[in-house]
C-alpha positions as CSV (number, residue, x, y, z in Angstrom):
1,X,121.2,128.1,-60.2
2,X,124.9,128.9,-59.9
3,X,126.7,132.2,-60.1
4,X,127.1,133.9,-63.3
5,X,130.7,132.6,-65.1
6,X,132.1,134.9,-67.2
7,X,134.6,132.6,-69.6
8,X,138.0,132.2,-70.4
9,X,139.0,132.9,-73.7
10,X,140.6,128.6,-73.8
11,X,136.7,127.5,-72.0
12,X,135.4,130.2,-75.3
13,X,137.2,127.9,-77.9
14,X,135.9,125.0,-76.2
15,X,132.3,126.4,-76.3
16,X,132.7,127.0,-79.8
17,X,133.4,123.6,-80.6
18,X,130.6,122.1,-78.4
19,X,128.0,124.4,-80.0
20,X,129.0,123.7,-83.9
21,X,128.9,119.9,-82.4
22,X,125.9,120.1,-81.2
23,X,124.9,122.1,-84.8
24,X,125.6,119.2,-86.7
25,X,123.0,117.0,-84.7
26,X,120.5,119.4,-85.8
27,X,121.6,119.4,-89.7
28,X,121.3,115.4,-89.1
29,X,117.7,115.3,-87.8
30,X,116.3,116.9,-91.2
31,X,116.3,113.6,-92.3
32,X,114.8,111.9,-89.2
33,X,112.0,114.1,-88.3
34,X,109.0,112.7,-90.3
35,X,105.6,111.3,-90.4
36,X,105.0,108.1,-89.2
37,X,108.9,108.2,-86.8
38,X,108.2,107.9,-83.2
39,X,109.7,110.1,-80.6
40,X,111.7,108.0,-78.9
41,X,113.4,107.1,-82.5
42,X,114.3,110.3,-82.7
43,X,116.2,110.3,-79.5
44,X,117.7,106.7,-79.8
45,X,119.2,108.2,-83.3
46,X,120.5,111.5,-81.6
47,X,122.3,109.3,-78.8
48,X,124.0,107.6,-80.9
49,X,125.2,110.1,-83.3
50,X,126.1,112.3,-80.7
51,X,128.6,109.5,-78.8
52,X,129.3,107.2,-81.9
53,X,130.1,109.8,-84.5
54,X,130.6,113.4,-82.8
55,X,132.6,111.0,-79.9
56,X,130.7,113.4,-77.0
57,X,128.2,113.1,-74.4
58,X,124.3,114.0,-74.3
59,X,123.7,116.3,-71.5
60,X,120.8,115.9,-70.2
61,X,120.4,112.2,-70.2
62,X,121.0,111.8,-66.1
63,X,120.6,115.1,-65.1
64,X,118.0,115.7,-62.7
65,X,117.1,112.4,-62.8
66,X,115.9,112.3,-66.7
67,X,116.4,108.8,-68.8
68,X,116.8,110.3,-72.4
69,X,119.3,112.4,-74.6
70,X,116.4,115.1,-75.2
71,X,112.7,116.5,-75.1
72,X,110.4,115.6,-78.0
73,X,107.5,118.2,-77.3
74,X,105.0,117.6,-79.5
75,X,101.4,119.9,-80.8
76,X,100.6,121.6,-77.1
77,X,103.6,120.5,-75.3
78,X,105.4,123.5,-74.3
79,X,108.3,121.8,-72.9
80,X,110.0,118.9,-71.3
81,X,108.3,116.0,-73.8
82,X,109.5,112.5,-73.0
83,X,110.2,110.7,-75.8
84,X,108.1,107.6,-76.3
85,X,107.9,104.6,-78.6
86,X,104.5,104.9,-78.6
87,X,104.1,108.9,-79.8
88,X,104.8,108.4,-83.9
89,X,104.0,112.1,-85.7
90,X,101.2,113.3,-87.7
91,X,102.2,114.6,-90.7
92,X,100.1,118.1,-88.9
93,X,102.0,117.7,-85.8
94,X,105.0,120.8,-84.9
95,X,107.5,119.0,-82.9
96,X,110.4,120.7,-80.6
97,X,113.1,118.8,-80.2
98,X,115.5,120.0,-77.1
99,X,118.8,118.9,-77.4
100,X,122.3,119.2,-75.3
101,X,125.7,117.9,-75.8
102,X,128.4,118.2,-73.5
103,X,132.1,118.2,-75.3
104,X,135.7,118.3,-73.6
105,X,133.7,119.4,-70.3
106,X,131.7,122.0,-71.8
107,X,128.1,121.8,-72.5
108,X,125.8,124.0,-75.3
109,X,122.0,124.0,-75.4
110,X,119.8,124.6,-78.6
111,X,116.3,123.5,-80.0
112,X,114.7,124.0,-83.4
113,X,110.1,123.5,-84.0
114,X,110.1,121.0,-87.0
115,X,107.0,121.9,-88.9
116,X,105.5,118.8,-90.4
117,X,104.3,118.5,-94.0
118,X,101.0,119.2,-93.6
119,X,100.5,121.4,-90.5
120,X,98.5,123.7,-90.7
121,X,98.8,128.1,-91.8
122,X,98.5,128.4,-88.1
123,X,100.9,126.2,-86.8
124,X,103.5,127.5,-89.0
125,X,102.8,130.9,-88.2
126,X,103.6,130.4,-84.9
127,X,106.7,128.6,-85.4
128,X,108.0,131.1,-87.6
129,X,106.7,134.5,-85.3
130,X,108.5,132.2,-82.3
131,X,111.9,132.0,-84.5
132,X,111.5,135.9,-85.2
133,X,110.9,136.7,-81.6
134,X,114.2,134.5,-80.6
135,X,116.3,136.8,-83.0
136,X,114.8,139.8,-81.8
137,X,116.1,138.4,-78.4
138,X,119.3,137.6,-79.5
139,X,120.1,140.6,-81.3
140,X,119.9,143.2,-77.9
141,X,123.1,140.8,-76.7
142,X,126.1,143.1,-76.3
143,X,128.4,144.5,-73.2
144,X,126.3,147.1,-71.6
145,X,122.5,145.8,-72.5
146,X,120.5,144.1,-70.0
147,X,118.7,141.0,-69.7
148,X,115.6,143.1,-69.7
149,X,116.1,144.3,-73.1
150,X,116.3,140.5,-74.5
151,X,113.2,139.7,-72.9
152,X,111.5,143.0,-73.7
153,X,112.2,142.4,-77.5
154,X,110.7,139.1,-77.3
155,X,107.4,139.8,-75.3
156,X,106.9,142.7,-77.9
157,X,107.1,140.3,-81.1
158,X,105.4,137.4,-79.6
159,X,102.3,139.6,-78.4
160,X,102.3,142.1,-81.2
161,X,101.2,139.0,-83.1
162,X,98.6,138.0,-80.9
163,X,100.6,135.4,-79.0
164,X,101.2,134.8,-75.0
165,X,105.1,134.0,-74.0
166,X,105.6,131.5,-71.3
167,X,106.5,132.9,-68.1
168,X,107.7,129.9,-65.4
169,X,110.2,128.8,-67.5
170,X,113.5,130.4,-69.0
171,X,117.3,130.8,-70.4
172,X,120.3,130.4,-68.3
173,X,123.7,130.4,-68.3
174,X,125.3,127.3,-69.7
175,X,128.9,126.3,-69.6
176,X,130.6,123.5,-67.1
177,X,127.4,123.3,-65.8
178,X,124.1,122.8,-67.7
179,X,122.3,125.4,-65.7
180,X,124.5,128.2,-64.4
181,X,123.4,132.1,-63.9
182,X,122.0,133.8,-65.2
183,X,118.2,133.4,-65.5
184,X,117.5,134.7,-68.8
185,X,113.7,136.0,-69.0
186,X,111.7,136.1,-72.3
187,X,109.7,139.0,-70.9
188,X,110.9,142.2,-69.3
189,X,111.2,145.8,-69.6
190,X,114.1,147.4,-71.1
191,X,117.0,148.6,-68.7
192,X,116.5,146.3,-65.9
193,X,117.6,143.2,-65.0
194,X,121.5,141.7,-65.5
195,X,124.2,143.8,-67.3
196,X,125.8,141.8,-69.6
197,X,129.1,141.4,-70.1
198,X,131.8,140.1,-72.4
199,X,132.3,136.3,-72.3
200,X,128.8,135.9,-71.1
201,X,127.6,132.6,-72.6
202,X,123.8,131.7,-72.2
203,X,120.4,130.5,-73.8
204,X,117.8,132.4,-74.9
205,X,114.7,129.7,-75.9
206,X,111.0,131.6,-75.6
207,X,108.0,129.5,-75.7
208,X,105.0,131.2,-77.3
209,X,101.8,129.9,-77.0
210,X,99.2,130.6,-79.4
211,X,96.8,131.2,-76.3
212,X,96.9,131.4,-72.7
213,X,100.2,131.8,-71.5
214,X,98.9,129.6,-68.8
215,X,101.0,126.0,-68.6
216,X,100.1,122.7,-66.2
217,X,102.3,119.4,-65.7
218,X,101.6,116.2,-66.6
219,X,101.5,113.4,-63.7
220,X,104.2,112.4,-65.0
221,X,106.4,115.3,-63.5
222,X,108.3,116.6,-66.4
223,X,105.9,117.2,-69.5
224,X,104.6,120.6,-69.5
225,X,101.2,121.6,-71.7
226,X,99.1,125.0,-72.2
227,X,96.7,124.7,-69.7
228,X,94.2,125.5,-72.7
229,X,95.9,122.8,-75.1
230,X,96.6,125.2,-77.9
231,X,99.6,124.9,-79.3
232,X,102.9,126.2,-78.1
233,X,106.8,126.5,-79.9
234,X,109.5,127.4,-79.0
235,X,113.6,127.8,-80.5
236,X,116.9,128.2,-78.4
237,X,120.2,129.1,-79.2
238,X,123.2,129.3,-77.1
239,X,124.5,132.8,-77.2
240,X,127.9,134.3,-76.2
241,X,128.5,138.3,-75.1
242,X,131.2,139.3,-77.8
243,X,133.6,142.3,-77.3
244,X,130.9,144.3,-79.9
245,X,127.8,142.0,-79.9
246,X,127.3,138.8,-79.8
247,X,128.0,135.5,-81.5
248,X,125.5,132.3,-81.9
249,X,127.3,129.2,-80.3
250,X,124.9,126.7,-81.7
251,X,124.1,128.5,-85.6
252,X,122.9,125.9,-87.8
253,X,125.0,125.0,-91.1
254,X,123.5,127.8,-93.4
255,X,121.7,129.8,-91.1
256,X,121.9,133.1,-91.4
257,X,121.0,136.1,-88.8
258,X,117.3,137.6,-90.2
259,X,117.1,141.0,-91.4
């Protein structure tokens, strides 16, 4: 991972308009995301509206060697799903989908857990304690904090409510690059860690696991499961250090910060 980039207020504007890009992707899959659609769908749909309509590039189709415009991680997949023509969803299946879109050289990085008509209490207990523990996260972002106290917040939602955060993988910087300094931790203790500073720009994407925080990786090399096969979710948003706070690169059309 690369240095730590603190931006210009011109590469600022032009994460701006990468992240409300990439926001509009998101609004567009509430009509994709269904029973009975296949994973790979889902990504051929999100390629093209991403180069034929928003006119910009999916970012992670290429790097590292990946075929596809995003992860499709399904039930007990914690992370780095592969989208497939043969995986078509359950109406009880959750479903992260992991998107990034690169715009005018600048790339943003955001996921949302669709919860499926039918899933279950559980499952959407999860999904909702795992969007609360994001915002917790978020919400410690200003000039002085410290990474710790983003991943403290996190931990202390997730496990208060009986949930396990995933600890091998975590937010980084984002910017030019995809993955730039720093690593941002969804577990920690409060005052360690980076010090954050203004024009900061990063992801912050827990994965909470409704048991064992324990993960393993598929032969294939890139999906990740719970090593117990419960199920996992997880959100991201990319997050810039503001002069008094923060600001949410990537908020959805309507969002609004919790309470």
């Amino acid at each position: 991972m690369s240095a730590i980039i603190v931006k210009t207020a011109e590469e600022i504007a032009l994460m701006r308009q990468s992240g409300k890009l990439l926001a509009r992707v998101f609004d567009m899959l509430k009509g994709v995301v269904k029973p009975g659609v296949s994973t790979l769908e889902i990504n051929d749909r999100v390629e093209d509206y991403i180069v034929n309509d928003l006119k910009s590039r999916p970012a992670s189709k290429g790097q590292y060697g990946f075929q596809f415009a995003l992860n499709t991680s399904v039930n007990e997949v914690v992370c780095h799903g592969i989208p497939s023509k043969d995986r078509l969803l359950k109406a009880t299946d959750i479903i992260n989908v992991d998107i990034t879109l690169e715009k005018d050289g600048f790339i943003t990085d955001s996921s949302t857990t669709f919860v499926l008509p039918a899933a279950s209490r559980a499952s959407q207990k999860l999904v909702k304690t795992t969007y609360r523990a994001m915002w917790a996260g978020i919400k410690e972002v200003r000039p002085g904090a410290r990474l710790g106290d983003v991943g403290a917040a996190i931990q202390k939602l997730a496990e208060t409510a009986g949930y396990s955060i995933v600890k091998e993988y975590c937010g980084h910087g984002i910017g030019r690059d995809m993955h730039e300094g720093p690593s941002v931790m969804h577990f920690g203790k409060r005052g360690t860690g980076t010090l954050l500073k203004e024009g900061m720009t990063f992801t912050i994407e827990p994965m909470v696991n409704a048991g064992t925080e324990l993960t393993v990786t598929k032969e294939d090399g890139w999906t990740v499961e719970t090593l117990d096969r419960k199920l996992s979710a997880q959100w991201e948003h990319t997050i810039l250090v503001t002069k008094t706070g923060f600001e949410v690169l990537t908020l959805r059309d309507g969002e609004k910060i919790p309470g």
